[in-house]
NUBA-626831 format. One record per residue (C-alpha): residue number from 0; chain; x, y, z. Coordinates in steps of 0.02 Angstrom, whole numbers. Each point is the difference from the previous one (the first is absolute). Layout:
BEGIN
 pos unit      u      v      w
 NUM    A      X      Y      Z
...
END
This chain:
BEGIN
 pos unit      u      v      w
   0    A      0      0      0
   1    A     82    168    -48
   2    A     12    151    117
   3    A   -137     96    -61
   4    A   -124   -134     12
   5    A     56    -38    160
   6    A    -16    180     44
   7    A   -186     -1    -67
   8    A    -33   -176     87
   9    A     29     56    183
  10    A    -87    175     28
  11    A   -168    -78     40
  12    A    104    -92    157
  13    A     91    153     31
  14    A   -167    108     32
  15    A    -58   -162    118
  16    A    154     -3     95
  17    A     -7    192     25
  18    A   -186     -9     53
  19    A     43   -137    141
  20    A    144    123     73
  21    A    -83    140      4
  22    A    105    100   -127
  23    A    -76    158    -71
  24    A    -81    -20   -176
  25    A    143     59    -97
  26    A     87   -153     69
  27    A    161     94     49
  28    A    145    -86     40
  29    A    124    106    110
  30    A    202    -39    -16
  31    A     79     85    162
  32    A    204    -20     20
  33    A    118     67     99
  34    A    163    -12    -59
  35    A    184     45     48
  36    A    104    -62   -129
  37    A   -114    -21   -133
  38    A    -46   -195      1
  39    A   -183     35     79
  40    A    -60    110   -128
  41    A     87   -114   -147
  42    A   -123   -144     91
  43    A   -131    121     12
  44    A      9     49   -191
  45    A     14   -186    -47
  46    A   -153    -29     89
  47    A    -92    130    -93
  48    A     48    -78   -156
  49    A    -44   -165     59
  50    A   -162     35     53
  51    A    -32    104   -164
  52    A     78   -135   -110
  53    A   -146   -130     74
  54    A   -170    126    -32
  55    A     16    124    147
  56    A    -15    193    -85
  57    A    -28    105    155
  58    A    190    -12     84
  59    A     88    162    102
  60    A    171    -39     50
  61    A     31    127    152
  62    A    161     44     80
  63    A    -52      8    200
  64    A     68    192     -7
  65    A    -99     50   -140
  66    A   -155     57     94
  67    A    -35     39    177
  68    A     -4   -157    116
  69    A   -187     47     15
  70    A    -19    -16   -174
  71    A     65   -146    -60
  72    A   -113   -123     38
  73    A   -170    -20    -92
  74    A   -145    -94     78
  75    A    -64   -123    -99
  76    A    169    -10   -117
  77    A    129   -163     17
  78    A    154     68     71
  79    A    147   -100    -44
  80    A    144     40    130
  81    A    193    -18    -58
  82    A    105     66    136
  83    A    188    -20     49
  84    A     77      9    134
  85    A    173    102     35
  86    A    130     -4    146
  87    A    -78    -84    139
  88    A   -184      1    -23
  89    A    -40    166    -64
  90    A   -108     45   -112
  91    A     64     66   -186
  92    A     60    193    -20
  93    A   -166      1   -108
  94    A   -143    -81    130
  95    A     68     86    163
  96    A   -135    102      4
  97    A   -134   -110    -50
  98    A     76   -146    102
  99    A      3    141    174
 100    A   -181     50    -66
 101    A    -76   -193     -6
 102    A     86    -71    157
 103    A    -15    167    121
 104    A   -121    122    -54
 105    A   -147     -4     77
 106    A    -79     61   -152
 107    A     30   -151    -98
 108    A   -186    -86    -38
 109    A    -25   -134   -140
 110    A   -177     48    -89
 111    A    -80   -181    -10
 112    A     15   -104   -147
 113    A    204     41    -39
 114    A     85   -165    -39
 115    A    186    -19     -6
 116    A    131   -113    -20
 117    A    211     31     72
 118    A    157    -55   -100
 119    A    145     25    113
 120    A    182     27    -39
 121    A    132    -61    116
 122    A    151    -79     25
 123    A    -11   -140    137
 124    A    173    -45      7
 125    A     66    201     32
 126    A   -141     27    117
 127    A    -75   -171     67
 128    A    -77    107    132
 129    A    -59    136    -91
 130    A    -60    -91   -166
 131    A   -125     80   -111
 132    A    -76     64    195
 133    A    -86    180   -131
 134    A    -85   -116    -97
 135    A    -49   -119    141
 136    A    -54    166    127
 137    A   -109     63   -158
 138    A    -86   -160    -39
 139    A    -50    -13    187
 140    A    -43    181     10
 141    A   -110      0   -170
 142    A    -78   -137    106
 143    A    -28     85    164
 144    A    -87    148    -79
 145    A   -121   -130    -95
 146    A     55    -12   -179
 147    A      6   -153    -79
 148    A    122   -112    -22
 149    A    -26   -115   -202
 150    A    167    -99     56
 151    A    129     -9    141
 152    A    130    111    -13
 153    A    163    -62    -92
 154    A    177     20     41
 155    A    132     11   -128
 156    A    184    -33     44
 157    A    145     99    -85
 158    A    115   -140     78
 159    A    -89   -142    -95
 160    A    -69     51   -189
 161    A   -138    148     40
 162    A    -47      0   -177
 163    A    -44   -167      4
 164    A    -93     39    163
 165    A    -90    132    -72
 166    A    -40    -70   -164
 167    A    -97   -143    114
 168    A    -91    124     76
 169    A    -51    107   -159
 170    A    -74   -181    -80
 171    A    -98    -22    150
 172    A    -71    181     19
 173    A    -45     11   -200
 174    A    -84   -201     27
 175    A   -100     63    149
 176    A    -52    176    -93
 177    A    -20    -75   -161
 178    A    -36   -181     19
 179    A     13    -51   -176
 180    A    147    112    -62
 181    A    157    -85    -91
 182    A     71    -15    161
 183    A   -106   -167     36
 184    A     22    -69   -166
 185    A     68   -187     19
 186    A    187      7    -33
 187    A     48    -49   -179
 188    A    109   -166     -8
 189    A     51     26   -196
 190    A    151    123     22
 191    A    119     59   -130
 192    A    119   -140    -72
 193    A    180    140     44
 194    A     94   -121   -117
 195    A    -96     76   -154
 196    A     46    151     78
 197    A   -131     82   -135
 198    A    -44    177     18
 199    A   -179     28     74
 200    A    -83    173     -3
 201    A    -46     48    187
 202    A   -176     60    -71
 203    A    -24   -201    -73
 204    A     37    -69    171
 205    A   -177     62     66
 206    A    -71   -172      2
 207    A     93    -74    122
 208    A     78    170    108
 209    A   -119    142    -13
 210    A     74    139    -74
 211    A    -77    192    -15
 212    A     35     65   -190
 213    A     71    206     35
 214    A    -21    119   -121
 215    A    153     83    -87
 216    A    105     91    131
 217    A    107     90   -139
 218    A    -30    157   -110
 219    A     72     -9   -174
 220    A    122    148     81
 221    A    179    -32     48
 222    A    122     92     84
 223    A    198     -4     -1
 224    A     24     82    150
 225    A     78    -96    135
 226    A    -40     47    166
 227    A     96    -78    159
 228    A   -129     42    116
 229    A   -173     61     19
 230    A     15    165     72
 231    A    -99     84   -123
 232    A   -167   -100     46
 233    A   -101    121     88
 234    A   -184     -9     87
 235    A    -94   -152    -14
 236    A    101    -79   -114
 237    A    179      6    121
 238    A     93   -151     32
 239    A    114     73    165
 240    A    -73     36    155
 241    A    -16    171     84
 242    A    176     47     37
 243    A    115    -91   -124
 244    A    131     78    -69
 245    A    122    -13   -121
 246    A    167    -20    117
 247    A    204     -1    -46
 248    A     88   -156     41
 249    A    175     93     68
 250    A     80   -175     16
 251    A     -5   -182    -13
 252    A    125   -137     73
 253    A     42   -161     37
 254    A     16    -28    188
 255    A    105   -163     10
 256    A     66    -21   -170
 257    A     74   -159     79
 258    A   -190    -74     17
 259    A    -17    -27   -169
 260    A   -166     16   -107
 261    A   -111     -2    173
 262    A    111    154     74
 263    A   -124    136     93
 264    A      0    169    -84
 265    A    -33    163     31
 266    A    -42    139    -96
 267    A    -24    182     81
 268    A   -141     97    -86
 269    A    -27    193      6
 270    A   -150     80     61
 271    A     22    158   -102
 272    A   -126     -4   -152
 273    A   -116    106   -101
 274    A   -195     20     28
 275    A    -97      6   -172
 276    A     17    192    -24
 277    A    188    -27      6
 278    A     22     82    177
 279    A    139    -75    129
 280    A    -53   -115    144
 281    A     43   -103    110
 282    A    -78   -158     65
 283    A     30    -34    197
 284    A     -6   -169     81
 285    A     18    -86    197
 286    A    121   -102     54
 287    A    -81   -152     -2
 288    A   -137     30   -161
 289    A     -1    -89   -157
 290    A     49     13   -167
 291    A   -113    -33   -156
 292    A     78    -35   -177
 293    A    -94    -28   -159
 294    A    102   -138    -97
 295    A    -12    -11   -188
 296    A     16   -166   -115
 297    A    174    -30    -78
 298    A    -19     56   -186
 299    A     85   -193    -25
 300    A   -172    -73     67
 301    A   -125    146    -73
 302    A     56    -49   -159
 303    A    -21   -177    -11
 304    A   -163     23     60
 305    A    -45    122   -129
 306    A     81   -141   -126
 307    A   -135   -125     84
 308    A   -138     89    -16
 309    A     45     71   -181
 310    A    -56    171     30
 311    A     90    169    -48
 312    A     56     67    142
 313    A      7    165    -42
 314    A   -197      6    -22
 315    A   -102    114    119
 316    A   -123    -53    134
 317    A   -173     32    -43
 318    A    -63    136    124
 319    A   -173    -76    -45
 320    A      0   -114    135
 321    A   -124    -90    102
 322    A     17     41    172
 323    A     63   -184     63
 324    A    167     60   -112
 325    A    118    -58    136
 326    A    155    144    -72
 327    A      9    166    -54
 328    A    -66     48   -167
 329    A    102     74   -144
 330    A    155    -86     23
 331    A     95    -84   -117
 332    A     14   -188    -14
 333    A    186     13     85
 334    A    -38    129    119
 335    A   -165   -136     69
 336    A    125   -161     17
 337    A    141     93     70
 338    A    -79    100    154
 339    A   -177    -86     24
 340    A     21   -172    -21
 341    A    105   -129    108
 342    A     70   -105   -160
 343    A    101   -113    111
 344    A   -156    -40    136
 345    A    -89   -195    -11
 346    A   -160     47    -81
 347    A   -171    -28    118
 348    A    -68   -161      4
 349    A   -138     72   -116
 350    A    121     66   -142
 351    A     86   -173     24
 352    A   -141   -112    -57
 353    A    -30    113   -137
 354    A    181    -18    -59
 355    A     17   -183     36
 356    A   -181    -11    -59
 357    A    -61   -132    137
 358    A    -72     37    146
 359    A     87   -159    109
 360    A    167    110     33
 361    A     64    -29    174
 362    A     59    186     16
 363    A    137    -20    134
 364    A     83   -155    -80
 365    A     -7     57   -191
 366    A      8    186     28
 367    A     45     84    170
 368    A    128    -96     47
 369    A    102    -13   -163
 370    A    -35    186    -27
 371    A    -63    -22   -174
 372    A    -40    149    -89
 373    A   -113     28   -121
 374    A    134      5   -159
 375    A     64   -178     30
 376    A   -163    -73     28
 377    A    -64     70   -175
 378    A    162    -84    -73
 379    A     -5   -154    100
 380    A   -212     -2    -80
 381    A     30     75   -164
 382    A   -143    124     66
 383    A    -29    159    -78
 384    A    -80    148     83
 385    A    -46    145    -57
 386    A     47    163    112
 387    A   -160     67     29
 388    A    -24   -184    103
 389    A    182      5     62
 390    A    -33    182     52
 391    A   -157    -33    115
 392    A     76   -155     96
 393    A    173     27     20
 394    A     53     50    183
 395    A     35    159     13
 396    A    175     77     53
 397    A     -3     24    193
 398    A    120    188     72
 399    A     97    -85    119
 400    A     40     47    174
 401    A    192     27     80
 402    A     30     58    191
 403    A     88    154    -22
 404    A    182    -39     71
 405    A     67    182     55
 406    A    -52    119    128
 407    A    -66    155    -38
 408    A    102     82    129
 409    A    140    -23    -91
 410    A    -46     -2   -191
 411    A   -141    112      0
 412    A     -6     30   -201
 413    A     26   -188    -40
 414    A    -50   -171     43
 415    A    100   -170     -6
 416    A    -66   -159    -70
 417    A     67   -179     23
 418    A    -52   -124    -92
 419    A     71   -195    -75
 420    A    -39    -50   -183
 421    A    -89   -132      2
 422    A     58   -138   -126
 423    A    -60   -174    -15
 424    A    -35   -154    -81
 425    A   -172    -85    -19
 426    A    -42   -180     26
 427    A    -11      9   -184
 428    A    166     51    -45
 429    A    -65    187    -40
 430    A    113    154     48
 431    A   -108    125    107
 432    A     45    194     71
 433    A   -100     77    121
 434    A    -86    150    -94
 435    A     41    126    112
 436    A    184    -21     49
 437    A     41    -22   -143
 438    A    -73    162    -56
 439    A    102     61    149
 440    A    178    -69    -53
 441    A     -3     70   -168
 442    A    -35    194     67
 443    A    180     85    -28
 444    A     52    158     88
 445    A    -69    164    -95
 446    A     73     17   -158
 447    A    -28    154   -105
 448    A   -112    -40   -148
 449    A    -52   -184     88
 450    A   -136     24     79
 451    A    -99   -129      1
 452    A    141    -84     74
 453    A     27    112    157
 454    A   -198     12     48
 455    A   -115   -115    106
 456    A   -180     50     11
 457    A    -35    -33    169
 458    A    -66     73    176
 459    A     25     10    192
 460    A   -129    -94     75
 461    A    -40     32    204
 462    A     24   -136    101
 463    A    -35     61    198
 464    A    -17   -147     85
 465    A    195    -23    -44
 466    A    108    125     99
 467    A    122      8    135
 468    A    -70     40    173
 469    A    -43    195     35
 470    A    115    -26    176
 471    A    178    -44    -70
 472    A     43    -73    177
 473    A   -144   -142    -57
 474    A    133   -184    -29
 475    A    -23    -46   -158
 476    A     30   -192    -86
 477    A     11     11   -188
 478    A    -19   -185    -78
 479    A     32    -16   -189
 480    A     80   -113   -151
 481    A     21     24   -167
 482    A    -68    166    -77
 483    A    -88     12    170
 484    A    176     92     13
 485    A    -87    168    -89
 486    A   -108     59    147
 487    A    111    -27    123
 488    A    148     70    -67
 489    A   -113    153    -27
 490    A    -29     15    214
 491    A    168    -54     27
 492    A     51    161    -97
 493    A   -127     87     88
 494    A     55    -50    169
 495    A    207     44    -45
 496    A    -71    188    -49
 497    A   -114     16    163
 498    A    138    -81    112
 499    A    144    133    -84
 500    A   -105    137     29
 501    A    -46     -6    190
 502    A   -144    -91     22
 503    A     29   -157    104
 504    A    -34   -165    -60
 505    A    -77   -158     77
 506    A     69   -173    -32
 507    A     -5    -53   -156
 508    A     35   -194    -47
 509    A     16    -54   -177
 510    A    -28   -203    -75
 511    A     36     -5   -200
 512    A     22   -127   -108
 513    A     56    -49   -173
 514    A     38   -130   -127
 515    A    199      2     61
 516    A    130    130     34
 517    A     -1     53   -190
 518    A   -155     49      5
 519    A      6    126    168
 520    A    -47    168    -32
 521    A     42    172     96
 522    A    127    -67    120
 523    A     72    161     17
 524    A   -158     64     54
 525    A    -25    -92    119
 526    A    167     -1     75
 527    A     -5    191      4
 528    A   -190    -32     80
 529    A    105    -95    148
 530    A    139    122     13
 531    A   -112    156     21
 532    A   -129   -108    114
 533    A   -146      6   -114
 534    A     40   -203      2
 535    A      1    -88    165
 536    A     28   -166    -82
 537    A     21    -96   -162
 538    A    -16   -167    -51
 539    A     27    -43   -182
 540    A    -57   -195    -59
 541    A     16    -64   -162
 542    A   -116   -152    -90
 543    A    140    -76    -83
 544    A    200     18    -23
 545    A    160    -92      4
 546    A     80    125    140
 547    A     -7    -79    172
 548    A     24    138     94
 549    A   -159     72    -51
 550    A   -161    -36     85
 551    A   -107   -112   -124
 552    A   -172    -14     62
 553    A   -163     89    -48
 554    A    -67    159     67
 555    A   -152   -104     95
 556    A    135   -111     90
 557    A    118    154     53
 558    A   -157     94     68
 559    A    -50   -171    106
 560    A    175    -12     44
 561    A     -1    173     77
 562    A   -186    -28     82
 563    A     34     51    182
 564    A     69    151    -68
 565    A   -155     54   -133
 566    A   -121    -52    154
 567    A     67    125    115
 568    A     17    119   -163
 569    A   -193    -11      5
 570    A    -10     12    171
 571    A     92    149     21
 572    A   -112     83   -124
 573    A     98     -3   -145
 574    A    -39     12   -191
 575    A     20   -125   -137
 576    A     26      2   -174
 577    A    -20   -154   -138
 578    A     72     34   -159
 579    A      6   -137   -145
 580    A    -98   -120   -108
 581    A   -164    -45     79
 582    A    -46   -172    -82
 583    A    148    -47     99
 584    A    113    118    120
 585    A   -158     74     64
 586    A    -84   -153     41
 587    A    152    -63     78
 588    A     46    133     96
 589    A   -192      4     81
 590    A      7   -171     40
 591    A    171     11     86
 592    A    -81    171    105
 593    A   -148   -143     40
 594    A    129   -119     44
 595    A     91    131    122
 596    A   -148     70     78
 597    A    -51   -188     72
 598    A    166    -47     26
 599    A     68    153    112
 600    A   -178     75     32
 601    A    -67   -161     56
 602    A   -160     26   -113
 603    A   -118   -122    -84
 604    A     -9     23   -181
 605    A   -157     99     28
 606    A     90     98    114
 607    A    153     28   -113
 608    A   -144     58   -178
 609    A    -65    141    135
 610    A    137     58     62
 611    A     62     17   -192
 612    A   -127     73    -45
 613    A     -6    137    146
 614    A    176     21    -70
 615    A    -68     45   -182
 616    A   -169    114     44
 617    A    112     95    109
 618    A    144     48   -131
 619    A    154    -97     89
 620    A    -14   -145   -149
 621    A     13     85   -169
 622    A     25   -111   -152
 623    A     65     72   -187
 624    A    -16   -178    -86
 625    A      5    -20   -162
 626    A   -122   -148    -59
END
């Protein structure tokens, strides 16, 4: 059955279903996300598209800071919740205030006959005690106030395959709001014969993976022009956010030349720049905010994919688009791939059955986990695409987040980045580069006449719940490995300046760790930290090396090591600070705190969660993990 006459088959079921909740007789469907990096309201615009894709016409998707809290839900609509959740159980920069409306305001009523549904996104392996809690606190409160609930609430995890997670979810919601949509279709068991590796149009494969047919995203007009970023998007159609700018890279080195490929890096970036009438400013940052760079494609990769999909890709954007255009309009074919689309990201689970054209794809064996991309599945299938269906279900490209690693005290016109290419090879034998440090190793110094060369787009982003103590006399325990190095390097700066100018500082104990001794970073930092007393103590532990005399053990086993010591840290009222990878460091590092807190506080594990969490609500646990 094709897509259209599937679409025609199920609205009779859709008005029953929307009679029996209760929904308003538009039969509006509601998409709510909050969002921090970006994933949510990718999920959130999938869903939309899923949902339309099976019959339903009347879809918002609704960013939770678009309205007023009081506004955003509609009685008698479905509201389908995708939330996140960032640091240790907070809400997303963009559903603070509709998260503190819904769970404290007494204000906050639920008109009878609302009917919702929660997608959470965690990571239960950085934050076992803290996983997916926003999505989990709104599904009860939704609850409480008397909405109802179509399904329970569904937790994605970020440490497993969330895009398969949420994928599951999506197929149930769109088989409970439209019961006969493609998504309950029996799953084919004739798949493509990959030895014939013949070439199958995507709009032919509609029988067995439904597939909507776009209309013609470009205008017969082409442009030569080659822009290296997007600056000169204004209004509705911008791609930055408030507050990017255009910024100089002054410089960009190796660290530890002697670590090889994997060395850390750092590159120092001005915070002079230009506003868009050409006048001189100055952006201004906190010791202890973040950083936010825009990456762009490698030309490399833009144009094999512009080979693929056999388009010119110097032809324009059509600006006659229908609002679910995911992009800017009126950009060329080059300028889309380069700075919109993530052309090295495993497509969805959605966009995977349509390329592999079978809907019996085990997405974390065939796809996540080998990192397949969307160009070497088409070649492995011999499918072709066409960009407007390429363009519509490709992930899009992600700005990535950095702790800043200077203090402002000290560099006030400039902030310092560091960062470690990431280089690896799949379980398939493929070569892969992270996107964005790569971007980040190829920015020179400024160069007169190269430009695009010495310039990130990119902005300071707050981040207030990470920042040393107001009293300076306050002990302080920073805990860190790997690029976890960045934020702490930035205090430990700070703390050197305060110390050298009179003010007094507490105790200050420092645990880092790295891969071995050629990979240590800012030694002489931190021996001039100890000499001035801004460092009390120092323990450096490395995960591997040849070098006996250095202390080979992991970060988690130093910090239980030391436990009598970090209890009476705690005790005495001091401040700590976790710096590193949360999937693993963070995790580790919590459960060692756990560990600790029975051990020397003679706790039960209950015992030990609340007296971490006290720690957190009250400021003296501060993460800056990077997931």
């Amino acid at each position: 059955m094709s897509s259209a006459t599937n679409r025609l088959a199920c609205r009779p079921t859709l008005c029953r279903f929307f009679s029996s909740l209760q929904l308003n007789p538009s039969g509006a469907v509601r998409i709510l996300y909050g969002s921090q990096t970006g994933t949510a309201q990718l999920f959130a615009n999938q869903l939309a598209e899923g949902l339309e894709e099976s019959g339903l016409k009347n879809v918002e998707v609704v960013g939770l800071d678009e309205k007023p809290p009081n506004e955003i839900l509609s009685p008698g609509d479905l509201h389908l919740v995708v939330a996140s959740c960032a640091g240790r159980g907070e809400p997303p920069d963009n559903a603070r205030k509709f998260y503190d409306w819904i769970m404290m305001d007494p204000s906050a009523k639920i008109v009878k006959g609302l009917n919702f549904a929660v997608f959470g996104l965690g990571n239960k392996s950085a934050h076992p005690n803290n996983y997916n809690v926003v999505a989990k606190r709104l599904d009860a409160r939704l609850g409480e106030l008397g909405a109802h609930r179509i399904t329970d609430v569904a937790l994605g995890d970020d440490g497993g395959c969330i895009e398969n997670d949420f994928d599951e979810w999506m197929a149930s919601i769109i088989s409970k709001v439209v019961p006969n949509s493609p998504t309950n279709a029996s799953v084919p068991t004739d798949t493509p014969t990959n030895d014939l590796k013949k070439e199958v149009d995507v709009k032919q494969l509609d029988e067995k993976v439904d597939v909507v047919e776009r209309p013609t995203t470009l205008d017969p007009a082409q442009s030569d022009i080659v822009r290296r970023d997007l600056f000169h998007l204004t209004g509705s159609n911008r791609f930055y956010a408030d507050n990017t700018k255009k910024l100089e890279v002054i410089d960009n080195r190796i660290l530890t030349p002697d670590a090889g490929e994997s060395a850390l890096h750092e590159i120092r970036v001005s915070l002079r720049c230009h506003d868009s009438s050409g006048n001189k400013t100055e952006l201004s940052y906190t010791t202890g905010d973040h950083f936010l760079v825009y990456p762009r494609n490698s030309d490399a990769i833009v144009d094999a994919y512009v080979k693929m999909l056999g388009v010119n890709p110097h032809a324009i954007i059509s600006e006659n688009q229908h609002d679910s255009y995911p992009y800017p309009k009126g950009l060329t074919v080059t300028e889309t791939l380069s700075h919109c689309i993530d052309l090295g990201a495993p497509p969805s689970p959605s966009f995977a059955r349509i390329i592999l054209d079978r809907k019996d794809v085990d997405y974390v064996k065939e796809i996540s986990n080998p990192r397949r991309t969307v160009i070497d599945l088409c070649q492995q299938t011999g499918t072709k695409l066409t960009f407007e269906d390429f363009i519509h279900n490709a992930v899009p490209i992600k700005p990535r987040y950095y702790s800043i690693a200077s203090s402002n005290i000290k560099h006030p016109n400039e902030i310092i980045l560091v960062y470690r290419p990431v280089r690896y090879m799949t379980s398939k034998g493929y070569l892969r580069e992270g996107l964005c440090t790569s971007f980040l190793a190829h920015k020179g110094a400024a160069q007169r006449g190269v430009d695009d060369v010495a310039c990130l787009p990119a902005l300071v982003v707050s981040n207030p719940t990470f920042r040393l103590p107001l009293d300076t006399q306050t002990p302080v325990l920073f805990v860190g490995g790997g690029c976890g190095v960045a934020p702490i390097r930035a205090f430990i700066e700070e703390r050197i300046i305060l110390q050298s100018t009179g003010h007094c500082c507490g105790p200050a104990t420092l645990f880092l760790g790295f891969r071995n001794p050629h990979d240590e970073v800012y030694q002489g930092l931190v021996q001039e930290a100890l000499q001035v007393g801004a460092l009390t103590n120092s323990d450096i532990v490395y995960s591997s090396g040849s070098d006996k005399s250095c202390q080979q053990m992991l970060v988690s086993e130093l910090v239980r090591q030391r436990g009598g010591s970090v209890w009476k840290h705690f005790q005495d009222g001091g401040h700590a600070y976790l710096c590193g990878g949360a999937r693993t460091f963070g995790a580790a590092i919590e459960a060692a705190f756990l560990d600790i807190f029975q051990m020397h506080g003679k706790l039960d594990f209950d015992g030990a969660n609340e007296y971490m969490r006290v720690l957190v609500d009250t400021g003296r646990l501060a993460e800056d993990l990077a997931n």
